[in-house]
C-alpha positions as a Markdown table, in Angstrom:
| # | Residue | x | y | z |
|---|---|---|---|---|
| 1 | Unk | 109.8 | 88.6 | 93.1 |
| 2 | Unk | 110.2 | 85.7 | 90.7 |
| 3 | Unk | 108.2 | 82.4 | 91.1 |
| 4 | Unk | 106.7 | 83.7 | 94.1 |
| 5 | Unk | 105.1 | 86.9 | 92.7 |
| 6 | Unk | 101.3 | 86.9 | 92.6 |
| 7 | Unk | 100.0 | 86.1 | 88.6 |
| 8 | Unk | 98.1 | 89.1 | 88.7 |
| 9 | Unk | 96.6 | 92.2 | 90.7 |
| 10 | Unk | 93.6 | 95.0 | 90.2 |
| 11 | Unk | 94.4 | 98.3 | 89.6 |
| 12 | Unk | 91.4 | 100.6 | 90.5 |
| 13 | Unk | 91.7 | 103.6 | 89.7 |
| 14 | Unk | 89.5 | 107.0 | 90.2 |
| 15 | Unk | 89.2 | 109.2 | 87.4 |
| 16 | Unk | 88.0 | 112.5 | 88.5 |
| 17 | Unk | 91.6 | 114.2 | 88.1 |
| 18 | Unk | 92.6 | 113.1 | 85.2 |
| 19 | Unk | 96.2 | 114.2 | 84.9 |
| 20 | Unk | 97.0 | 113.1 | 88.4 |
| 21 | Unk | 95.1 | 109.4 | 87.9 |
| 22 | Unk | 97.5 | 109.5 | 84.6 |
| 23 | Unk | 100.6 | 109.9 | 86.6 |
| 24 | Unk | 99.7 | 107.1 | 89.7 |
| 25 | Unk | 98.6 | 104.7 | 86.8 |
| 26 | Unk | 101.8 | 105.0 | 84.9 |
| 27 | Unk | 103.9 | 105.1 | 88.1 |
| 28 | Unk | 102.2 | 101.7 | 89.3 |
| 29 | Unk | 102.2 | 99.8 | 86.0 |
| 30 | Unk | 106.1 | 100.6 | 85.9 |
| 31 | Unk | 106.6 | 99.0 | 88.8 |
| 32 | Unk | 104.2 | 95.6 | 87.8 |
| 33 | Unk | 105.5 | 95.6 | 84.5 |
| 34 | Unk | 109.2 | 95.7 | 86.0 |
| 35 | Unk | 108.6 | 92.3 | 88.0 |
| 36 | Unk | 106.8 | 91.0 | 85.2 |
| 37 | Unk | 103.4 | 91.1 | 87.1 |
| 38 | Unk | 100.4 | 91.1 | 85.4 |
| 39 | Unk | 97.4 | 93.3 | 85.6 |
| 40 | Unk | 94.1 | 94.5 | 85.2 |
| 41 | Unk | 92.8 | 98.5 | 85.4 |
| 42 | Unk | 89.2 | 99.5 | 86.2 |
| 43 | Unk | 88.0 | 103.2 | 86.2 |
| 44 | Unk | 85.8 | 104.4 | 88.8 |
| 45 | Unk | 84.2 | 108.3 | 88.7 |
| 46 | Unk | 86.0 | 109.5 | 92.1 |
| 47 | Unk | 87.8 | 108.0 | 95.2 |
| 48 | Unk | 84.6 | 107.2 | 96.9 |
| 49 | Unk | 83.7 | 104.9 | 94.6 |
| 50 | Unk | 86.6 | 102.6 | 95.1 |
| 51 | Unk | 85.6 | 100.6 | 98.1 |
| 52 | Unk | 82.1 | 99.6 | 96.4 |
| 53 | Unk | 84.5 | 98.5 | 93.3 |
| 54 | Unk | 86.9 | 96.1 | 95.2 |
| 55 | Unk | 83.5 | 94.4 | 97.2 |
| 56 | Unk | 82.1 | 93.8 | 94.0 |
| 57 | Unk | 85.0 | 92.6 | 92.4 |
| 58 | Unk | 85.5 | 90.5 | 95.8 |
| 59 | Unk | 82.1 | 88.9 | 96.2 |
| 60 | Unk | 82.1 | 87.9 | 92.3 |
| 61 | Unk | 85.0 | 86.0 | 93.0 |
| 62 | Unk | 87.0 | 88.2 | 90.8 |
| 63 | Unk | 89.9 | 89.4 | 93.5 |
| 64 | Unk | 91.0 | 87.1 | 96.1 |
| 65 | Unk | 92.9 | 84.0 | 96.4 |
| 66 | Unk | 90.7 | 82.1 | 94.4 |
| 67 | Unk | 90.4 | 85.0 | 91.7 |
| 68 | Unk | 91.7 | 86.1 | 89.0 |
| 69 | Unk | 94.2 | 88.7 | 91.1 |
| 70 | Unk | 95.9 | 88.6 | 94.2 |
| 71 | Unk | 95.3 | 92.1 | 95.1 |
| 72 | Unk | 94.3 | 95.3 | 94.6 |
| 73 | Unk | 95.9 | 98.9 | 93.8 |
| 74 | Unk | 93.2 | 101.7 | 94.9 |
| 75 | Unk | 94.5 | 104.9 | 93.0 |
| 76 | Unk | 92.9 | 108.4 | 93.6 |
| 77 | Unk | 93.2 | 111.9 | 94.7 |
| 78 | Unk | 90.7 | 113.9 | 97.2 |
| 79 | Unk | 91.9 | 118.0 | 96.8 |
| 80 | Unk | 91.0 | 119.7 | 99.8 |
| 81 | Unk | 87.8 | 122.5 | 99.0 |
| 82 | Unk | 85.9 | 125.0 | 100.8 |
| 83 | Unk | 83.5 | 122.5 | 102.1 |
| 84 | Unk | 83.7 | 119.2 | 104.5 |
| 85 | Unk | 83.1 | 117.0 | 101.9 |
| 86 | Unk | 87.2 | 116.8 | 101.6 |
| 87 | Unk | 86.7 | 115.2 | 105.3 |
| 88 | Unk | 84.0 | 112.8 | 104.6 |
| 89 | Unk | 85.4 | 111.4 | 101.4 |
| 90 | Unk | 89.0 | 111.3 | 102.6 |
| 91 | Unk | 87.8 | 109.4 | 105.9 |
| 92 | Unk | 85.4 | 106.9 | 104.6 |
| 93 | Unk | 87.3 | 106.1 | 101.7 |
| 94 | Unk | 90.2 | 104.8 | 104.3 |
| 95 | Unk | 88.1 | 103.4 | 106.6 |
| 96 | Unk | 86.2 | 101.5 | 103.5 |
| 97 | Unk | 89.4 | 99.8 | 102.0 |
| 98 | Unk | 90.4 | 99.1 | 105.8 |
| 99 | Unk | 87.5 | 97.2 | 106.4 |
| 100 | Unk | 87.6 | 95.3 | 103.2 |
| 101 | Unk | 91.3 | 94.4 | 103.8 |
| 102 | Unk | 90.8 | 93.2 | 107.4 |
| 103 | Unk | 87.7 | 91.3 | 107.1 |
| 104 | Unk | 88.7 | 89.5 | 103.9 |
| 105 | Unk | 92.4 | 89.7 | 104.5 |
| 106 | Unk | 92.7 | 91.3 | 101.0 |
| 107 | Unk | 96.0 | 92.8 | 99.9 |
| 108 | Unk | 95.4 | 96.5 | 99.4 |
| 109 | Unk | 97.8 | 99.4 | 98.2 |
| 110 | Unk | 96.8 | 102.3 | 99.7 |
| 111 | Unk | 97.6 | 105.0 | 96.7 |
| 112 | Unk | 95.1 | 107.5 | 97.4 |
| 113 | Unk | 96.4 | 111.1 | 97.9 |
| 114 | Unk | 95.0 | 113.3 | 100.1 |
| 115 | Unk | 96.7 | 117.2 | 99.7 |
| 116 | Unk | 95.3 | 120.3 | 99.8 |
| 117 | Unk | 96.1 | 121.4 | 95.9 |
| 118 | Unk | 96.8 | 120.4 | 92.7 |
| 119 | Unk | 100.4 | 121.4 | 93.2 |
| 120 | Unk | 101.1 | 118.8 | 96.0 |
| 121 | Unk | 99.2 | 116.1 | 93.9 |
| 122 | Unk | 101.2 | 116.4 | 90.8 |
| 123 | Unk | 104.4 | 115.9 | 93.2 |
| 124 | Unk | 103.1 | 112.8 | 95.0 |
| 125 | Unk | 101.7 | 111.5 | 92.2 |
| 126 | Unk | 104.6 | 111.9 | 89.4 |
| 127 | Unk | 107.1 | 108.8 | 89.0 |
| 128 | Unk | 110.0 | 110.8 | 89.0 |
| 129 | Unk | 108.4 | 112.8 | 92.0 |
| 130 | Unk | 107.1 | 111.1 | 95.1 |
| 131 | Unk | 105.5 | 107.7 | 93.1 |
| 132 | Unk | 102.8 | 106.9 | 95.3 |
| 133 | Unk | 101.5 | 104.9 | 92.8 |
| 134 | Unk | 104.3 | 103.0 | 92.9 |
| 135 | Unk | 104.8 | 102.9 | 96.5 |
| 136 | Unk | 100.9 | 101.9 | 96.7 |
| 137 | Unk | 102.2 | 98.4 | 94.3 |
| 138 | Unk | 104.9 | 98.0 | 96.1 |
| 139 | Unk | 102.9 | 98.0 | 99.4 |
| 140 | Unk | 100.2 | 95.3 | 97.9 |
| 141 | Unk | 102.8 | 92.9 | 96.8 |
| 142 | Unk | 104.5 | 93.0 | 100.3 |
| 143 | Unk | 101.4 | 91.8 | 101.6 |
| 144 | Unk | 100.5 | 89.5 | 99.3 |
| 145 | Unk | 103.5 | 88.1 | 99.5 |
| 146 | Unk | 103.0 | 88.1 | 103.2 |
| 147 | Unk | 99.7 | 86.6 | 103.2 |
| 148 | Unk | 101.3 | 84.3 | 101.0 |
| 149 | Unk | 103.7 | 82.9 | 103.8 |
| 150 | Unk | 101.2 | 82.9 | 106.5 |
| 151 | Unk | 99.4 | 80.1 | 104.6 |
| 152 | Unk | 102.2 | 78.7 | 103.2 |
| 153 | Unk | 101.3 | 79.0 | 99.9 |
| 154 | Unk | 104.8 | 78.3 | 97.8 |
| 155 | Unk | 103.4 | 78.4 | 94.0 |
């Protein structure tokens, strides 16, 4: 991405599986640290908390075109349980980072998994596996670089 990449993007990532927030981290900062991108990473307890961290960082100023980063990686896994709170989290966690992205046209990789075990997570979340973390990075920079040429923004 060169001269045109953006100087810097938010990772946010939420810890409640450890070994599966491990393995979207690392698969994402490979990718960033492969186009020389820089970045930031913020923990948050679980997924749901993820929307509430990107419209904080947002109306501080700290994410945006005027901020410090360009965009924003949301990182996290939702395991299905016995209950509907898979549903609810799952749902609202989507329909939170939509809203943030439409509304402030805010570049957002999606890499939250949704699966219905650990198993399944491991896969989607491992580098060597499915990489969602990566795919989530690759996904923000498209559209940063998208939003980018919508504005004609060149540096």
């Amino acid at each position: 991405m060169s001269r045109k990449s953006p100087r810097s993007v938010l990772i946010i990532e939420s810890r409640f599986y450890e070994d599966i927030a491990d393995e979207l981290a690392r698969g994402a900062v490979d990718e960033l640290e492969g186009r020389r991108i820089e970045y930031e990473r913020i923990a948050v307890p679980g997924s749901l908390e993820i929307p509430l961290a990107l419209s904080l960082a947002l109306s501080t100023g700290f994410v945006g075109r005027a901020g410090r980063h360009r965009g924003c990686i949301a990182l996290g896994c939702v395991i299905r349980g016995e209950t509907t709170h898979y549903d609810h989290i799952c749902a609202e966690t989507a329909r939170s980072l939509q809203d943030l992205a439409v509304r402030d046209g805010l570049a957002i990789g999606y890499g939250i998994l949704t699966v219905e075990n650990e198993a399944q997570a491991l896969v989607r979340a491992a580098p060597d596996g499915r990489d969602k973390g990566g795919e989530a990075t690759r996904a923000c920079l498209a559209l940063v670089e998208l939003k980018r040429r919508f504005q004609g923004n060149q540096g």
